[in-house]
C-alpha positions, 0 to 999 in steps of 0.5 A, a space after each residue: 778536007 784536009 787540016 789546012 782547008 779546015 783552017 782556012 774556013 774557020 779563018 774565014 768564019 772569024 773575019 765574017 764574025 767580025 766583020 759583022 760585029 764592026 758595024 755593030 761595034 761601031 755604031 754602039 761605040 758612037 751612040 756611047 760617045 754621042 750619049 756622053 756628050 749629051 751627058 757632060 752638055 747636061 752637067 754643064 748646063 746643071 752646073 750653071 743653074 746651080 752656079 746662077 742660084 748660089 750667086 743669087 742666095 748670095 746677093 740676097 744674103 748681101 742684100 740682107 746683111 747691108 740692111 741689118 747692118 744700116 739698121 744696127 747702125 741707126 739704132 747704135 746712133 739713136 741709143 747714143 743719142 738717147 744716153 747722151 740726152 738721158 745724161 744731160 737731162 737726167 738729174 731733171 726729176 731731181 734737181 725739179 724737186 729740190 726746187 721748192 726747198 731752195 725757195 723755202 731757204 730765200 724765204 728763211 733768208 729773207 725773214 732772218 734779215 727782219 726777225 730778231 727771234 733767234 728760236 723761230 729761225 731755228 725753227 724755220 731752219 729744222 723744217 726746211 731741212 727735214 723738208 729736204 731730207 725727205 725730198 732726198 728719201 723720196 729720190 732714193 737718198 738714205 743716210 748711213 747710219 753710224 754711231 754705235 754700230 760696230 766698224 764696216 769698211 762698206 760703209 764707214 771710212 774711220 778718220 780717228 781712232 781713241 780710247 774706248 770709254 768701256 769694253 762693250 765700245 772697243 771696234 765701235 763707231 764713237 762719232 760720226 764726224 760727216 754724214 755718209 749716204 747710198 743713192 738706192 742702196 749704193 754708197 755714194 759717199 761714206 760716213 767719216 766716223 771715229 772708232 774706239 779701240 
């Protein structure tokens, strides 16, 4: 055999060797391509059930945010509706208190117009107000106390200043022209003293 018949049969080996290969190589390239479909079918129809979760999850957390936001909004409502009641009929307690000491007044009126005793009005007079100095105590009222005590903004408002009678009362309340007074330890309306200097 010469070089060229030697070619010729290795040519022909090769074109047997593919073409034996291509039915091979085919079929193996269509079943990849067929396995591809099915692969991306597959990730389509899993990405349209994770698409049709998430838009469940959020029409319940819509759901959910719609009815906390309804009850947020009636309990706004009712807290409103609860102040203004508490505002109005706050001072209730109070004032049902006071009642009673209002009525001892009518009372000492009435007698006063009758009476000529001057020491038994006075008298009457004394108790209807410790009476309601306490009624004031037992509602968180307390007078501040000022007279001798050195000058303190919190609680004294100094509408004079004189001449201290001695040393010891320079920068001290002299007198108390008006009674201060804290409601539960909150000044609700200062003492209006005069101070020494």
């Amino acid at each position: 055999m010469n070089q060229d018949e030697k070619d010729f049969e290795q040519k022909e080996e090769v074109k047997e060797d593919v073409t034996s290969q291509t039915p091979d190589a085919e079929a193996a390239q269509a079943q990849e391509n067929a396995s591809g479909e099915t692969t991306s079918e597959s990730g389509e129809d899993v990405q349209a059930k994770e698409l049709e979760e998430v838009k469940e999850q959020l029409e319940a957390q819509k759901d959910k945010y719609l009815r906390l936001s309804a009850e947020f909004d009636n309990y706004r409502k009712r807290t409103m509706k609860e102040k203004a009641e508490l505002v109005l009929n706050g001072g209730e307690k109070t004032i049902s208190s006071i009642l009673p000491v209002l009525d001892d007044f009518e009372r000492a009126l009435q007698n006063m117009e009758k009476t000529t005793d001057v020491n038994a009005v006075k008298e009457g007079v004394e108790i209807i107000y410790n009476k309601f100095m306490k009624v004031l105590k037992e509602n968180g009222v307390k007078v501040i106390e000022a007279k001798g005590l050195p000058l303190n903004t919190d609680f004294h408002e100094a509408i004079a200043v004189i001449p201290a009678p001695e040393e010891a009362l320079k920068g001290k309340v002299l007198d108390c022209v008006q009674n201060g007074y804290t409601l539960n330890d909150k000044v609700i309306r200062h003492a209006k003293v005069v101070v020494g200097e």
